[in-house]
N, C-alpha and C positions, 0 to 999 in steps of 0.2 A: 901315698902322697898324691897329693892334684898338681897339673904341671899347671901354671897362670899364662898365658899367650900373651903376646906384647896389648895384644888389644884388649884384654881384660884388664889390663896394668891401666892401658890410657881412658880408660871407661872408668874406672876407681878414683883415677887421679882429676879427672876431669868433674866427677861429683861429688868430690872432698872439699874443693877447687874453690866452689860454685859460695856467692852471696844470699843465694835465696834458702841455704839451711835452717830451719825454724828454731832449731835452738842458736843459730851462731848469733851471741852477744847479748846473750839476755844474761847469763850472769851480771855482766860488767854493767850491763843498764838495768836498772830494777825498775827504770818507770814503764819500761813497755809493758803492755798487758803479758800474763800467763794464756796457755794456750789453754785455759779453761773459762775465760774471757774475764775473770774475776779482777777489779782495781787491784790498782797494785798500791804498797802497804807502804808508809813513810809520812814525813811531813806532807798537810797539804800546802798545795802553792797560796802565794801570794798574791791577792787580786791586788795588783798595781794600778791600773786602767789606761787609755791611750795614751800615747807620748803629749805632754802637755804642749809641746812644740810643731807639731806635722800631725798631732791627731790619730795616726796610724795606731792601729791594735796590734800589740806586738806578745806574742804568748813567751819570745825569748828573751834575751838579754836586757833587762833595762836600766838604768844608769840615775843616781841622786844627781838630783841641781837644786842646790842650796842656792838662796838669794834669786829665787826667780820671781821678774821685775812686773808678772800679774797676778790677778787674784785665778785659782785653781777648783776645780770644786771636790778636790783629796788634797789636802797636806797632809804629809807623815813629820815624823818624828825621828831625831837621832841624834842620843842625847841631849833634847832637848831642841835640837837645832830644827825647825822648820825645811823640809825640799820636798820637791814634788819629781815623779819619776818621768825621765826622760827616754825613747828609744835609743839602740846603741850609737845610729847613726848621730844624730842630733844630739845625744849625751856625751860622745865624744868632743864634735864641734864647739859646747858650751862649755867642757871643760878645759879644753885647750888653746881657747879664744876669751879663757876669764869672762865668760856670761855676758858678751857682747849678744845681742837680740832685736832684730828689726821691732819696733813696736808696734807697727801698722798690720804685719803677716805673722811674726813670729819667726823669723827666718835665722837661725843661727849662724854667726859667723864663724867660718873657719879661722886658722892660726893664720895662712898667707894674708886674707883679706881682712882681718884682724891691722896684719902688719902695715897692708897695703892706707887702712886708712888712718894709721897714726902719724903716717908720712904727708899725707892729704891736711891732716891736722895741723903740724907742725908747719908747711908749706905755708898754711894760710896764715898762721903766731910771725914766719919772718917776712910778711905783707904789710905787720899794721907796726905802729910806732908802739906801742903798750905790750905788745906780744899778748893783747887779754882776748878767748876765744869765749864767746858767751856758750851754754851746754845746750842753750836751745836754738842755736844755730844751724841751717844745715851744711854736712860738709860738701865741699864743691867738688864736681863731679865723680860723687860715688851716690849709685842708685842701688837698690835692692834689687839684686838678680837671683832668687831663687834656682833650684836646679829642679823644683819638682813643680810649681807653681809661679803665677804671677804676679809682681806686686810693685817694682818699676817705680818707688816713690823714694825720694832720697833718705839717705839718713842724718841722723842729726849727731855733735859733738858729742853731747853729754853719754846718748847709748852709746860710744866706745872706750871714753873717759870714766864712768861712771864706777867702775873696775880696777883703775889703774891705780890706786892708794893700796889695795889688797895683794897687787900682781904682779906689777911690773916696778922694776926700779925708776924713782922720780926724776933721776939725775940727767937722761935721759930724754924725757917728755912731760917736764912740768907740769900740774895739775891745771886744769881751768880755771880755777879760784884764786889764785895767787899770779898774778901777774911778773915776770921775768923783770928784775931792775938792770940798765944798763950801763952798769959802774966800771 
């Protein structure tokens, strides 16, 4: 029998340990290459192409946006339904802001600033005697503040309204076309 020394113990356990073992996690992942550099076997991917929104190449996650409000030069298909693919950042934002969209940049709105300008909306409906908010109005002071670029030019009703028949309950924030009676 071999006696093992403590220091052979922590020299063992130290490169057992270790992340840079060549097999640790190629099981569980099949798309890394083989250590014979040969592709690896499965589906191949999807060429999606840039986020229709920020433009970015994105080789990970990327996100349908049905109903998106330009022309694209990819439309897909799902069942039947026309969207084009969004990065996860900006796919998230357009899904959870119901496809509000600067139309000037392309700039998606988040849910807060989503929320922030149907208050801005609403604000200006108890200003006027008809409550009627035209959709190509702009609304008052909310400007496009991107977070990666610049674009600083206001938005308009209708891209945040444009949405709100599919989204949001009416009951709430009457549509732009139907003016509120005051019975």
């Amino acid at each position: 029998m071999t006696d093992i020394t403590p220091d052979h113990k922590k020299l063992k356990l130290e490169h057992n340990s270790g992340d840079d073992h060549p097999n640790k996690g190629s099981k569980k992942n099949p798309s890394r290459s083989t250590p014979y550099g040969s592709a690896p076997s499965g589906r191949p991917a999807r060429v999606k192409g840039p986020c229709q929104a920020c433009n970015e190449a994105s080789d990970g996650c990327m996100r349908k946006a049905f109903n998106w409000p330009f022309p694209a030069n990819q439309v897909f298909k799902d069942k039947g339904k026309p969207f084009v693919y969004l990065c996860n950042k900006c796919g998230l934002r357009y899904n959870k802001s119901g496809g509000c969209v600067c139309h000037h940049c392309r700039w998606v709105l988040c849910k807060d600033e989503k929320r922030k300008a149907l208050q801005l909306i609403e604000a200006m409906r108890r200003n006027r005697p008809d409550r009627y908010v035209d959709p190509n109005e702009e609304i008052a002071s909310l400007l496009c503040n991107p977070k990666y670029w610049t674009c600083n030019k206001p938005w308009k009703v209708g891209w945040v309204l444009n949405r709100l028949d599919e989204d949001e309950d009416e009951t709430e924030y009457p549509s732009f076309s139907s003016p509120v009676s005051n019975s």
